[in-house]
C-alpha angles and dihedrals in degrees: 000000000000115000136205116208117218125200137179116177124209107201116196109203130193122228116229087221103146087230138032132286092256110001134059087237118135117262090196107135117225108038127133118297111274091002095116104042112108129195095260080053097061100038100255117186107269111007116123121217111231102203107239112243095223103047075063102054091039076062101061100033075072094045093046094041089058101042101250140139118273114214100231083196111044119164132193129240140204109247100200122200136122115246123145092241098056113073106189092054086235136064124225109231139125138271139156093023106032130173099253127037136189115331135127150241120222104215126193107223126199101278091051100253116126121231124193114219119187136242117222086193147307119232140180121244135147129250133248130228140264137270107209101207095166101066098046130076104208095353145085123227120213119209121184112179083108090056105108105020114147106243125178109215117207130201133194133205104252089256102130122101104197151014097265092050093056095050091047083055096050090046086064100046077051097053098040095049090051088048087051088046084225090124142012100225105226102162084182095058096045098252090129112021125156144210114202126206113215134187135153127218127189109257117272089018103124089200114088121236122240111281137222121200118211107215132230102358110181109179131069079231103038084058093050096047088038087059096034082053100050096050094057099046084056094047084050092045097050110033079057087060099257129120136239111248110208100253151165103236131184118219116231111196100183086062089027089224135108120222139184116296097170141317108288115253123227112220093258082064088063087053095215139190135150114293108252093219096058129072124217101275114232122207117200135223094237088043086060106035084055091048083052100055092052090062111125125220097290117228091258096052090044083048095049092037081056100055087040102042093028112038091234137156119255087238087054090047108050091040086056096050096039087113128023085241103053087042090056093038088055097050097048086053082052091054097054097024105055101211120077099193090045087051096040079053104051085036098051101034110026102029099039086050090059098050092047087050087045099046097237154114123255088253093071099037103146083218107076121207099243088059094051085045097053085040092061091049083060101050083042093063098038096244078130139011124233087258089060101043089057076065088045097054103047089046074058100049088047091057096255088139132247129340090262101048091048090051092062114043089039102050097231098142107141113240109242098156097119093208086054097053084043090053095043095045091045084060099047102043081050083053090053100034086144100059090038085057091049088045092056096044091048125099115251088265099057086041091064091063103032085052090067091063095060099051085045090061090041100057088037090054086052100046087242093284087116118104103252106209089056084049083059095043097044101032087051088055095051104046090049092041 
């Protein structure tokens, strides 16, 4: 039987407000455990929440950003449930009147179609805190300086057919919510994280399957092998004859297999109903027009303003404005450099290379832009060829200075003087008489390859400094002269 997969994704994001959603409480990762955990945070008698005003506006910056309603009335609710990190025994969240309502979110997929993938909503809630399993023999740890953390939970229509489209899905909510500078990102720090619903169909059925949702993914990877995964473990199920029981589900990637984490509740399990101590929240015109107006060039109209005011490809594109910071990087190299496709290249190829190799992020390229940029003026006006600048930039990356600077001390000035190149060609073809008299006897076909040897002895003779497009051009007229 053919199968269609079926996935709907619930990210929870989380806000870069300097303080908690209702508290005054520090979001700062990586304190002591329990040192920024307040008595409004742990639900302390007595103590009222007061909702935080950015966490609000971070909110619609999203809604706005994917073209969605915004609930000009949005109210919070009492999530009720029993688990050792919450404290109050109930999350404040939203339900029936959230923040953000239906939009979409337009994704390039592999094959460089674009497919647009809907969002059901998008509503504020705080986060809970954290069980430590790892420190304690016998025991379990809490740690709430999460509790209370503004999150924006988005969820999506279940639009999307495959794991790669899902991951391609979750790349863009990552990148949009970077270019809106509503959240860092930091997948390993749990500042994006996903749970992804999965059920399979068989093709042409209109009915969805019964879906299982996998808790708490945190990698672009681990999502793709945790669906991958899932869909597996339900064709299995039910081509043996079994049935897929709704469920709540944890990834293990060491095993590369999900398996039950607990029976999936239903809302009226969560028993909810609008928190007493917080009013409807109204959202003004002016606040959102406003909000409106802060907005930032958004990842799709860089990627359309690249391919217009640059002459680029859709693939480059979309690769160099994949985040706000490599964007940014690429145009300053522009700016210096001259030549966009030369500098998408560089950028793309030679200097991505390098940050993969080096384990970081663009922001901390040991290569700046203004020296790439000052490298590609150099290969422009043939002070050096593209063989030499790959010498260039890892002197650069090694902290050797600027392109200039490593020219010169290095010697690396590229040989143009046309009588030099003559000189230095006459000697080599004298050195391989033999090879220049089989090249002359040989048929059009055998010439093409045995063309390639000799400009390979003439760039090594000149310790690659000659320009190699007159080494071409001169070596070709002697050798047919």
């Amino acid at each position: 039987m053919q199968w269609e997969v079926v996935i709907g994704l619930e990210i929870h994001t989380q806000l870069a407000t300097q303080s908690k959603i209702f508290s005054g409480s520090s979001t700062t990762f990586g304190s002591e455990p329990n040192t920024q955990a307040s008595l409004i945070d742990l639900g302390m008698p007595g103590v009222l929440p007061v909702l935080n005003q950015e966490a609000v506006r971070m909110a619609c910056m999203f809604g706005l950003a994917i073209n969605a309603e915004i609930g000009q009335r949005n109210v919070f609710a009492r999530k009720n449930y029993f688990y050792p990190d919450l404290p109050k025994g109930y999350q404040i969240s939203q339900m029936e009147l959230p923040i953000v309502g239906k939009g979409y979110l337009d994704i390039a997929l592999e094959d460089g179609t674009i497919k647009r993938v809907g969002v059901t909503r998008a509503h504020l809630e705080e986060d809970a805190g954290k069980s430590l399993h790892e420190d304690f023999t016998g025991a379990t740890g809490i740690d709430l300086n999460r509790a209370g953390t503004p999150l924006l939970e988005i969820v999506s229509e279940p639009d999307m057919r495959s794991a790669k489209e899902a991951v391609a899905y979750v790349k863009t909510i990552h990148a949009l919510v970077r270019y809106l500078g509503i959240c860092d990102g930091n997948m390993a720090e749990g500042s994006l994280r996903c749970d992804c619903n999965v059920s399979i169909r068989p093709k042409g059925q209109a009915e969805f399957g019964t879906r299982c949702e996998i808790k708490n993914v945190n990698s672009f990877r681990f999502i793709e092998r945790a669906i991958n995964s899932e869909i597996q473990r339900q064709i299995d199920l039910i081509e043996d004859g079994g049935r897929v029981i709704q469920e709540t589900r944890l990834y293990d990637p060491n095993k590369d297999e999900t398996r039950s984490m607990r029976s999936k509740e239903e809302a009226n399990d969560y028993r909810y109903f609008p928190d007493p101590d917080l009013l409807p929240v109204i959202i003004e015109d002016a606040f959102l027009e406003s909000t409106r107006a802060s907005l930032p060039e958004l990842p799709q109209q860089k990627v359309e303003r690249f391919q217009v005011q640059y002459g680029l490809s859709p693939y480059d594109a979309n690769v160099l404005a994949t985040s706000r910071e490599q964007a940014d990087y690429f145009e300053k190299v522009v700016a210096i450099g001259g030549d966009a496709k030369l500098a998408a290249n560089w950028v793309m190829v030679e200097l991505g290379s390098l940050l993969n190799k080096l384990g970081v992020e663009i922001d901390q390229a040991p290569v700046t832009a203004e020296q790439l940029g000052g490298m590609l003026l150099r290969i422009r006006d043939n002070t050096i060829s593209g063989k030499i600048a790959k010498t260039v930039f890892e002197a650069m990356a090694a902290g050797e200075g600027d392109a200039d600077s490593i020219i010169d001390s290095r010697g690396l000035k590229q040989v143009t003087d046309t009588g030099a190149i003559e000189t230095m060609l006459d000697d080599m073809l004298a050195a391989n008489a033999e090879q220049v008299e089989q090249y002359r006897a040989a048929d059009e076909a055998k010439r093409g390859k045995m063309f390639g040897f000799f400009v390979g002895q003439a760039m090594k003779a000149s310790k690659g400094k000659a320009n190699p497009q007159q080494v071409n051009q001169l070596l070709k007229a002697k050798l047919e002269g």
